[in-house]
PAMI-866533 format. One record per residue (C-alpha): residue number from 1; chain; x negated, y negated, z negated. Coordinates in pm, 1 decimal, padded with zeros to 6 digits. Each point is the difference from the previous one (the first is absolute). Last residue first. Layout:
PAMI-866533
node num NUM, chaine A, east X, north Y, up Z
...
***
This chain:
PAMI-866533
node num 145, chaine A, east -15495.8, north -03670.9, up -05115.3
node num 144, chaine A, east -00004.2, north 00261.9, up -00260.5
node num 143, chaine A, east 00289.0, north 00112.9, up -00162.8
node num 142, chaine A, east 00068.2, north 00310.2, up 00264.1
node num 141, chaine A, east -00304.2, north 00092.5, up -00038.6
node num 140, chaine A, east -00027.8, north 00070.6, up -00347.9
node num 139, chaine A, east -00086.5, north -00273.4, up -00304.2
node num 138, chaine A, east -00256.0, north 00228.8, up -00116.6
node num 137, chaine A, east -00171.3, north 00126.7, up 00243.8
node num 136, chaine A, east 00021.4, north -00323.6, up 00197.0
node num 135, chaine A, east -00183.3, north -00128.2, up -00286.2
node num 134, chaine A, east -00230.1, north 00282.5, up 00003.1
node num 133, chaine A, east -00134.4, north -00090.7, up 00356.4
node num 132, chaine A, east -00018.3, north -00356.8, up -00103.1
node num 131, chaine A, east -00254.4, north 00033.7, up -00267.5
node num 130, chaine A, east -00121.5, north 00305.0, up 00209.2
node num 129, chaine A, east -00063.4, north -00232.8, up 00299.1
node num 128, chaine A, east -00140.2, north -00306.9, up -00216.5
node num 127, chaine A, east -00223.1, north 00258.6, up -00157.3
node num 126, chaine A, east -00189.8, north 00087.1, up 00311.3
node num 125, chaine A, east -00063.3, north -00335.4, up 00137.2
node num 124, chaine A, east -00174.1, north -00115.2, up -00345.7
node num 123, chaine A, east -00167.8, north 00316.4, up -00016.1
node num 122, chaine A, east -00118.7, north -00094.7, up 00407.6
node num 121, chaine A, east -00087.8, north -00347.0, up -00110.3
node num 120, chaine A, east -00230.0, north 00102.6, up -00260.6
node num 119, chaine A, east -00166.2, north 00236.2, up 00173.6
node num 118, chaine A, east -00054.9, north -00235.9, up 00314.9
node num 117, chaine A, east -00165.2, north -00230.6, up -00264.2
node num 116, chaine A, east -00206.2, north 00265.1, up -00161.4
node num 115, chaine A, east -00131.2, north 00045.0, up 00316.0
node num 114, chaine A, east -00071.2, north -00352.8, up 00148.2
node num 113, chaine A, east -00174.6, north 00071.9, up 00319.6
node num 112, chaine A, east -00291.5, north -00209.2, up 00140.5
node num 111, chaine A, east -00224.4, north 00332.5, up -00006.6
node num 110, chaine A, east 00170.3, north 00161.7, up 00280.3
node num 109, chaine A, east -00010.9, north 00418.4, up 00026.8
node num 108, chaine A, east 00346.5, north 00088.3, up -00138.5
node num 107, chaine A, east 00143.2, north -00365.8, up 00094.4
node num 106, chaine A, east 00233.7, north 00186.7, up 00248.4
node num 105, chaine A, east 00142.8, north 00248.8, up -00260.0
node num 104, chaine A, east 00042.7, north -00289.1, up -00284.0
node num 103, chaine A, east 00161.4, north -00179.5, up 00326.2
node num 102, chaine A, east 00259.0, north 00269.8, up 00034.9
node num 101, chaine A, east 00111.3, north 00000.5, up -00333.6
node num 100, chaine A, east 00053.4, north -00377.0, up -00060.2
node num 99, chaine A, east 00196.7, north 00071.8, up 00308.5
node num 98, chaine A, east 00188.7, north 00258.0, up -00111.0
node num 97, chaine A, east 00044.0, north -00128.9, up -00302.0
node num 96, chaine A, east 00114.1, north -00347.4, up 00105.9
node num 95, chaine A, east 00261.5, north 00251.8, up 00199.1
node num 94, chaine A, east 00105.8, north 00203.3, up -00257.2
node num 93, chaine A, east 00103.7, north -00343.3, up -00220.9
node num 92, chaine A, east 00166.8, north -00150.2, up 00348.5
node num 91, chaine A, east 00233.1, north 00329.3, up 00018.8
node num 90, chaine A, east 00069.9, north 00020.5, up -00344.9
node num 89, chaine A, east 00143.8, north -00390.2, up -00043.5
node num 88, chaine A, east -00030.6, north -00115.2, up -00322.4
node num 87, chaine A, east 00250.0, north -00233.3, up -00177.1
node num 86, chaine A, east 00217.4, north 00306.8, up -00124.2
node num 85, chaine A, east -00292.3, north 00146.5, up -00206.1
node num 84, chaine A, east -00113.4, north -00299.9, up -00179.2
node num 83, chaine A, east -00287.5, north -00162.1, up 00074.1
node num 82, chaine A, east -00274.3, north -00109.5, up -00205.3
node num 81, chaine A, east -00368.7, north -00112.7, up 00027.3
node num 80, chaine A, east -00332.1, north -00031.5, up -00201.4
node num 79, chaine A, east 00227.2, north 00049.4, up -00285.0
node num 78, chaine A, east 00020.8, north -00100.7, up -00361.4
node num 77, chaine A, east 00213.8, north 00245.8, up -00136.5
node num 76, chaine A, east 00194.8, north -00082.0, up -00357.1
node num 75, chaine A, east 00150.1, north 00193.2, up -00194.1
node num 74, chaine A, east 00186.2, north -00124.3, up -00356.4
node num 73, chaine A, east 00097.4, north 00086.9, up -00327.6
node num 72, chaine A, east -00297.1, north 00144.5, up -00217.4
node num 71, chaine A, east -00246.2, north -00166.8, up 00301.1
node num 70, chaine A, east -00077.6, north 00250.7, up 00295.0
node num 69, chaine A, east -00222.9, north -00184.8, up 00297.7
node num 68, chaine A, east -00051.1, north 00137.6, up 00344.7
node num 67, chaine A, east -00260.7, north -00140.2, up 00222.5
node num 66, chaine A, east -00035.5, north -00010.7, up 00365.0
node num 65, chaine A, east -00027.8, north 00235.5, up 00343.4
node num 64, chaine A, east 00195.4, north -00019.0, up 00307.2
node num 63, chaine A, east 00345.7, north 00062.7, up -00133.2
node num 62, chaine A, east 00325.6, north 00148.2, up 00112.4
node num 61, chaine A, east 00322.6, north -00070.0, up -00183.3
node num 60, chaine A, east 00261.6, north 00246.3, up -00018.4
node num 59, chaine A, east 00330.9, north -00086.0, up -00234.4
node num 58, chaine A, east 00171.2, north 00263.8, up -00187.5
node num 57, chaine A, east 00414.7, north -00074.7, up -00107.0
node num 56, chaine A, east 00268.8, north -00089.9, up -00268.0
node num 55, chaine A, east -00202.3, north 00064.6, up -00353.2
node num 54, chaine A, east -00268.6, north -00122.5, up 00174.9
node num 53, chaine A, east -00317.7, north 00188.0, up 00113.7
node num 52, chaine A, east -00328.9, north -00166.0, up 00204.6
node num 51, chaine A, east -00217.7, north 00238.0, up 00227.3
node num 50, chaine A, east -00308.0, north -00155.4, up 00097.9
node num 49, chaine A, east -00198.8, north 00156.7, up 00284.5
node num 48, chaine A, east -00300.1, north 00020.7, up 00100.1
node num 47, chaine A, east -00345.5, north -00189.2, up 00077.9
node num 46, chaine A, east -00184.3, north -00007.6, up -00344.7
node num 45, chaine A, east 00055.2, north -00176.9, up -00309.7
node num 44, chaine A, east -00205.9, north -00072.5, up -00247.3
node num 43, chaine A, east 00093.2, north 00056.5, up -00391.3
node num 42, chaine A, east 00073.8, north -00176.5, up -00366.0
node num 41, chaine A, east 00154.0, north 00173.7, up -00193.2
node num 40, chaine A, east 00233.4, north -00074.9, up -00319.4
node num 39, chaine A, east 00146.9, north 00286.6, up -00139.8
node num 38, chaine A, east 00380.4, north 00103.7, up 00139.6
node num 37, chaine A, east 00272.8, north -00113.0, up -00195.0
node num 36, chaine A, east 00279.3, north 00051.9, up 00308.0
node num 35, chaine A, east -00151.7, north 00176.4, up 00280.4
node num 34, chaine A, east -00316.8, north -00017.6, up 00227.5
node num 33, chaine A, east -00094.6, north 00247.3, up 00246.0
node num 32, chaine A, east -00338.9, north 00046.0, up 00116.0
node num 31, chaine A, east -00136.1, north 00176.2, up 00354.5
node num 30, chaine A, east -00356.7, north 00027.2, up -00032.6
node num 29, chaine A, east -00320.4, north -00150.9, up -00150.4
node num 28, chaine A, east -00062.2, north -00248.7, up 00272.3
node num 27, chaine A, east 00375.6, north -00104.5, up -00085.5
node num 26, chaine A, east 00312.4, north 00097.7, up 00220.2
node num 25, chaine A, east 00292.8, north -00129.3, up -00208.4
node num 24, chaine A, east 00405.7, north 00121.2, up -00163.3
node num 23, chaine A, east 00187.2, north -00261.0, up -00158.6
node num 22, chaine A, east 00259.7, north 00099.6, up -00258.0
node num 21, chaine A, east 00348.9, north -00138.6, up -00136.0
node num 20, chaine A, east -00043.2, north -00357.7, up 00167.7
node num 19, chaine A, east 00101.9, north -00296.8, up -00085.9
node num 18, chaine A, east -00065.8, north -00239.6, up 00296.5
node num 17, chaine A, east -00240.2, north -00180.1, up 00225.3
node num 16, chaine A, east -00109.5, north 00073.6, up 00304.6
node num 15, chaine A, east -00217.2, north -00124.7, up 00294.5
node num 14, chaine A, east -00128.6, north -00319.9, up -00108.7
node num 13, chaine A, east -00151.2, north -00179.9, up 00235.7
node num 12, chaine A, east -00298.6, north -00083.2, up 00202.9
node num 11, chaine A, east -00320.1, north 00097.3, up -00226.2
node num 10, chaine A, east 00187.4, north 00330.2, up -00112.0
node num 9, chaine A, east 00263.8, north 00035.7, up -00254.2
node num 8, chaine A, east 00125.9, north 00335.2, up -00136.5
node num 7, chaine A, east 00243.3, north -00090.4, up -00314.7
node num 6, chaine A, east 00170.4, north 00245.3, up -00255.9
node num 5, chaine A, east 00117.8, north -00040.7, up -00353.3
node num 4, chaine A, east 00081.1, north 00310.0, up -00122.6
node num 3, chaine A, east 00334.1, north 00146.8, up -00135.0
node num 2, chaine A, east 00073.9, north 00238.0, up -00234.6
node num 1, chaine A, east 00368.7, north 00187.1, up 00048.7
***
C-alpha cells in the first residue's frame, strides 16, 4: 500500500507525524482529501477537522485555520493550532462557544467589539467539539475515557 509522508505542526509543537495512507482537510475551497500521488497544491485551511488514515487506525485533529502543503511524497499542515481529538475536552470546547457566543449577542449594538474575532473563536470552538465528538464516534463509548 502507498504511503505519504505526513506532519501537522503548529507554532508550539508538532502534532503528528507518520506515514499515512490518506489525509482528508477543510480548505476555503471545501473539504479535500489527499491520497497517494496526488498533484501538488498548495491550500488554506479553515476551522474543521482533519481526518488522518493509517493502514492500522484514523486519527482526528481539529484545527483553527493554516496552510496545507502536498509535495509528490509528503503533507504537510502548517497550523494556527492543533489538537487531537482525545486531548480535547467537549464540555469546555461548548462552553468557550457559548460564551464566545453570548458576548457576539451582547456586543450586537457596541462599537468596541471585535467581530471577526468572536467568529473566529466560535469556528475554532465548534470544530474542537466535532473533532472530538467523532472520535468518540469512532473509538465507541465504551473505549473512551
Amino acid at each position: 500500500m502507498n504511503k505519504i509522508k505526513f506532519e501537522i505542526v503548529t507554532p508550539e509543537r508538532v502534532v503528528l507525524q507518520e506515514n499515512i495512507t490518506q489525509v482528508t482537510v477543510p480548505t476555503r475551497e471545501g473539504e479535500i482529501t489527499v491520497l497517494p500521488n496526488h498533484i501538488p497544491l498548495v491550500a488554506m485551511l479553515v476551522p474543521g477537522v482533519v481526518e488522518v488514515k493509517t493502514a492500522e487506525r484514523t486519527e482526528i485533529i481539529s484545527v483553527s485555520g493554516g496552510l496545507l502543503e502536498v509535495l509528490k511524497d509528503k503533507v504537510v499542515i502548517l497550523a494556527d493550532t492543533a489538537e487531537r481529538a482525545h486531548e480535547i475536552d467537549i464540555d469546555r470546547a461548548e462552553e468557550a462557544r457559548a460564551k464566545a457566543e453570548k458576548l457576539k449577542l451582547e456586543a450586537v449594538h457596541r462599537d468596541d467589539v471585535d467581530y471577526a474575532s468572536l467568529r473566529l473563536i466560535i469556528e475554532k470552538e465548534m470544530a474542537r467539539a466535532r473533532a472530538a465528538k467523532k472520535w468518540r464516534k469512532i473509538k465507541g463509548p465504551e473505549n473512551v475515557s
